[in-house]
C-alpha positions as YAML, in Angstrom:
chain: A
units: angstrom
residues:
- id: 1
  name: UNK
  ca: [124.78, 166.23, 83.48]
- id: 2
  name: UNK
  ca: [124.10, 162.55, 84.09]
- id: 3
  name: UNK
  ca: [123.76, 160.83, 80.88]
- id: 4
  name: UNK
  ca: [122.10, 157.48, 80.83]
- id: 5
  name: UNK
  ca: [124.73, 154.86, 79.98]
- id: 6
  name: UNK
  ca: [124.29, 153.33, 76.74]
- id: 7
  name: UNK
  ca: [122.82, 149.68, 76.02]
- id: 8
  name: UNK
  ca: [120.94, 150.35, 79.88]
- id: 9
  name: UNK
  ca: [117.24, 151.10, 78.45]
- id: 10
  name: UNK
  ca: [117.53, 147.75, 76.25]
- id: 11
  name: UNK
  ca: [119.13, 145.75, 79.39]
- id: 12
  name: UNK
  ca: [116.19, 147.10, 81.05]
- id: 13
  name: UNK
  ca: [113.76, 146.11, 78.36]
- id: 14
  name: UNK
  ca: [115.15, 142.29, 77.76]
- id: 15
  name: UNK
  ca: [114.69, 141.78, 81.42]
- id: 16
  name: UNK
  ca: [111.32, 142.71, 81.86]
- id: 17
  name: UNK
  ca: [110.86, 140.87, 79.01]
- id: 18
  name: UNK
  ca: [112.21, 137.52, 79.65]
- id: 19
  name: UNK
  ca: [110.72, 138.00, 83.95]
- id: 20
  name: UNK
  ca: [107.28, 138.35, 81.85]
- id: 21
  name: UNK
  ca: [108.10, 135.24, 79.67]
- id: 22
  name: UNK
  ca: [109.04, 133.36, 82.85]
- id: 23
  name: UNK
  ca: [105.91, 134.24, 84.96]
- id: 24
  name: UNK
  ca: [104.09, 133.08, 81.60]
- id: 25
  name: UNK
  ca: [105.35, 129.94, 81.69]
- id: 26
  name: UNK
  ca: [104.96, 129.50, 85.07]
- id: 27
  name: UNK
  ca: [101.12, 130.29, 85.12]
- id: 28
  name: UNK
  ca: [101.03, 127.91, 82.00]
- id: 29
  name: UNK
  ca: [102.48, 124.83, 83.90]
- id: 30
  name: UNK
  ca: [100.48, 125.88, 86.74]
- id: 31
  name: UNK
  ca: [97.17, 125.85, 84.81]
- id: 32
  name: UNK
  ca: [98.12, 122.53, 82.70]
- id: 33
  name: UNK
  ca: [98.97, 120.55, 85.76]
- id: 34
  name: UNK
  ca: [96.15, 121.85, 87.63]
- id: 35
  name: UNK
  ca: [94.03, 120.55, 84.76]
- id: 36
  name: UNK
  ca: [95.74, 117.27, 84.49]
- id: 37
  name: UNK
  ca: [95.08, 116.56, 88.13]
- id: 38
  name: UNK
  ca: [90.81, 117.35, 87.40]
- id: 39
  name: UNK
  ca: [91.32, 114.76, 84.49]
- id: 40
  name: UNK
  ca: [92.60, 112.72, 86.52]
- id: 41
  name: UNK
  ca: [91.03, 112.45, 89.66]
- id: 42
  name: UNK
  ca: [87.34, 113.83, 88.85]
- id: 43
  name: UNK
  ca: [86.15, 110.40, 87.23]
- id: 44
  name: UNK
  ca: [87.66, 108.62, 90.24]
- id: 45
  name: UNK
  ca: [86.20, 110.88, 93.12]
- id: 46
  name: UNK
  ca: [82.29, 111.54, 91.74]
- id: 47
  name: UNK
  ca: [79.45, 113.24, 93.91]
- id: 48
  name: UNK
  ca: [76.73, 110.42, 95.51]
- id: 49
  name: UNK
  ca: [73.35, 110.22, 93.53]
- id: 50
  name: UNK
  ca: [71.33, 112.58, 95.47]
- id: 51
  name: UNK
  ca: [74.27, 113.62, 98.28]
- id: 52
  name: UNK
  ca: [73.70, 116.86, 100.03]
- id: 53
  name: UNK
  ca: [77.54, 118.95, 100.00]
- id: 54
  name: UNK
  ca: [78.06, 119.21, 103.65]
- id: 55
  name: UNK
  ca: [81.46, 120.88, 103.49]
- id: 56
  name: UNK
  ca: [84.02, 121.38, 100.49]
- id: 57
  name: UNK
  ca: [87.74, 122.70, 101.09]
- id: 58
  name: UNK
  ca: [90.43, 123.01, 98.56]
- id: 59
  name: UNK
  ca: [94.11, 124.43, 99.08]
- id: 60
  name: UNK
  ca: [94.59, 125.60, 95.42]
- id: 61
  name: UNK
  ca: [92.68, 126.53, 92.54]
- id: 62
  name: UNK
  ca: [89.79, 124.27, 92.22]
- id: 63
  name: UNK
  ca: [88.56, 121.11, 93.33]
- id: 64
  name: UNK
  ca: [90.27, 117.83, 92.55]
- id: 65
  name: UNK
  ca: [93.23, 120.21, 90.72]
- id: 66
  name: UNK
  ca: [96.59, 120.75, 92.51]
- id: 67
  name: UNK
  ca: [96.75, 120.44, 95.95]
- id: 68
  name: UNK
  ca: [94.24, 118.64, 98.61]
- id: 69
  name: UNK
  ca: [90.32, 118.57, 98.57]
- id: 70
  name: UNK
  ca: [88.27, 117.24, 101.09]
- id: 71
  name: UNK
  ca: [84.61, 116.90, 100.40]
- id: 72
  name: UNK
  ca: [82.12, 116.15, 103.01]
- id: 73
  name: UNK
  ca: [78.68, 114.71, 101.35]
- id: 74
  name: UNK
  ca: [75.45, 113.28, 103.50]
- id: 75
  name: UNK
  ca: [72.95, 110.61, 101.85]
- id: 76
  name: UNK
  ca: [69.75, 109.37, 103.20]
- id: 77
  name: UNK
  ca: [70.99, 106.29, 102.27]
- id: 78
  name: UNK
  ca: [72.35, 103.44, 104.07]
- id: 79
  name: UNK
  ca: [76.50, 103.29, 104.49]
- id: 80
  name: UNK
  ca: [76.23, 99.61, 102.82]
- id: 81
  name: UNK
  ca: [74.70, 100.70, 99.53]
- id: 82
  name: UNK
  ca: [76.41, 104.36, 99.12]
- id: 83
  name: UNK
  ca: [79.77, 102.03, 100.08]
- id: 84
  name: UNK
  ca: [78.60, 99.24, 97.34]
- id: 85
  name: UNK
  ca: [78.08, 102.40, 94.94]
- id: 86
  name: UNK
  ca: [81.83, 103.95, 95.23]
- id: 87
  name: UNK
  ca: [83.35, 100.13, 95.13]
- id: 88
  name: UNK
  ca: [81.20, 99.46, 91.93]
- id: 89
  name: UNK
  ca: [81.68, 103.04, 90.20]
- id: 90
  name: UNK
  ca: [85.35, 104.13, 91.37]
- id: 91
  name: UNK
  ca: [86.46, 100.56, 90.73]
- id: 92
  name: UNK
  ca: [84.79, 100.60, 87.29]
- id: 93
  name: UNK
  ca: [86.50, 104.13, 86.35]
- id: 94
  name: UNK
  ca: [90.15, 102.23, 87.27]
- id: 95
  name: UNK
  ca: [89.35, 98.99, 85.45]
- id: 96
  name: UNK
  ca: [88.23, 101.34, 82.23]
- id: 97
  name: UNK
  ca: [91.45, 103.06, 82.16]
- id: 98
  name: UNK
  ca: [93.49, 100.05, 82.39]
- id: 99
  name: UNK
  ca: [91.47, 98.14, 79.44]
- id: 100
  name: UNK
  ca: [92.52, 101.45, 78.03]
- id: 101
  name: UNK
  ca: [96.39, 100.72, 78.94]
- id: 102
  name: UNK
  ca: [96.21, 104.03, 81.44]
- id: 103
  name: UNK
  ca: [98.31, 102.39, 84.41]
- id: 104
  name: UNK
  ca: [99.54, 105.65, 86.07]
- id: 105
  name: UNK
  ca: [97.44, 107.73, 88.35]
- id: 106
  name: UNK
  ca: [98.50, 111.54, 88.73]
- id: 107
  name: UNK
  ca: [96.80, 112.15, 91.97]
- id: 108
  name: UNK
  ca: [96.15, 110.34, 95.13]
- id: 109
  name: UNK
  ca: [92.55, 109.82, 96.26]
- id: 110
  name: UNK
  ca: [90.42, 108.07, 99.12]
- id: 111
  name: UNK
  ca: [86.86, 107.90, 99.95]
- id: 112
  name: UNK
  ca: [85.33, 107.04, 103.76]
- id: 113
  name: UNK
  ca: [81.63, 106.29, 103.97]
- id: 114
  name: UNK
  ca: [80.55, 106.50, 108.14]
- id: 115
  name: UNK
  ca: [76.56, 106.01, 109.70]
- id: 116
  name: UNK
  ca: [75.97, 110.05, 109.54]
- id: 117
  name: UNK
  ca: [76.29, 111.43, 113.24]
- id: 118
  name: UNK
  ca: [72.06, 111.97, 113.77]
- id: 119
  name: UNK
  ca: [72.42, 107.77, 113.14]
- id: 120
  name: UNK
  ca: [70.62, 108.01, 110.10]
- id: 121
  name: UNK
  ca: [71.97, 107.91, 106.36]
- id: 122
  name: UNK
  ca: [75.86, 108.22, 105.11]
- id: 123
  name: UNK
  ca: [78.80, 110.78, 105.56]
- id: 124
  name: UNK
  ca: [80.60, 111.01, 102.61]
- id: 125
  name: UNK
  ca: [83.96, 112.10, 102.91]
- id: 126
  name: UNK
  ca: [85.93, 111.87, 99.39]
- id: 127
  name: UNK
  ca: [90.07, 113.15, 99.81]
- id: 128
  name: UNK
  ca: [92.09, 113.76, 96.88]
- id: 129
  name: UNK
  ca: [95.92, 115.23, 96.73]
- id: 130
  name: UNK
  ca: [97.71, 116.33, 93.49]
- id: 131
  name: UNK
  ca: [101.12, 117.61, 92.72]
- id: 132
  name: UNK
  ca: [101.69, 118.38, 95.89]
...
């Protein structure tokens, strides 16, 4: 008869044991830099007053969290003043951080603002890479 060898059921027990505490810790880290990268770059990539979502793609979990997001917005508005907005309100959302000694920024980000292709109002394109 084939007798199971001893110590082999607990062998097999501690391993799936410590390959569930790995994948744990994995998803944790996954989840806390995901959320450090919304923290991050959310308050330095906001939506336009009043801009329509033309197009949103993300290559991870959510927007603005690990990986890249491209947003595509359209505004009524003229490119000078939706331009004049992000200047005024990204700007202010760095300076804040740095009266607050926050030097270090976890994510990459960019913003374009282009005359909207019918030649009327904005297109809003806001770019953003994390931990990538």
């Amino acid at each position: 008869m084939d007798r199971e060898a001893p110590g082999c059921r607990r062998m097999l027990i501690a391993t799936l044991i410590i390959t569930g505490l790995m994948m744990g810790c994995l998803v944790i880290t996954t989840l806390g830099i995901d959320g450090m990268c919304v923290a991050d770059i959310g308050p330095r990539m906001p939506i336009y007053p009043g801009a329509t979502v033309i197009s949103e793609r993300h290559s991870m979990l959510r927007p603005y969290g690990m990986g890249e997001t491209v947003i595509i917005l359209y505004s009524a508005d003229n490119p000078q003043l939706v331009t004049g907005w992000y200047g005024r309100t990204v700007g202010g959302a760095l300076r804040e951080n740095l009266s607050k000694g926050i030097t270090r920024q976890f994510g990459g980000t960019n913003w374009t603002v282009t005359r909207a292709e019918d030649g009327t109002g904005s297109q809003i394109i806001l770019y953003s890479k994390c931990a990538t």
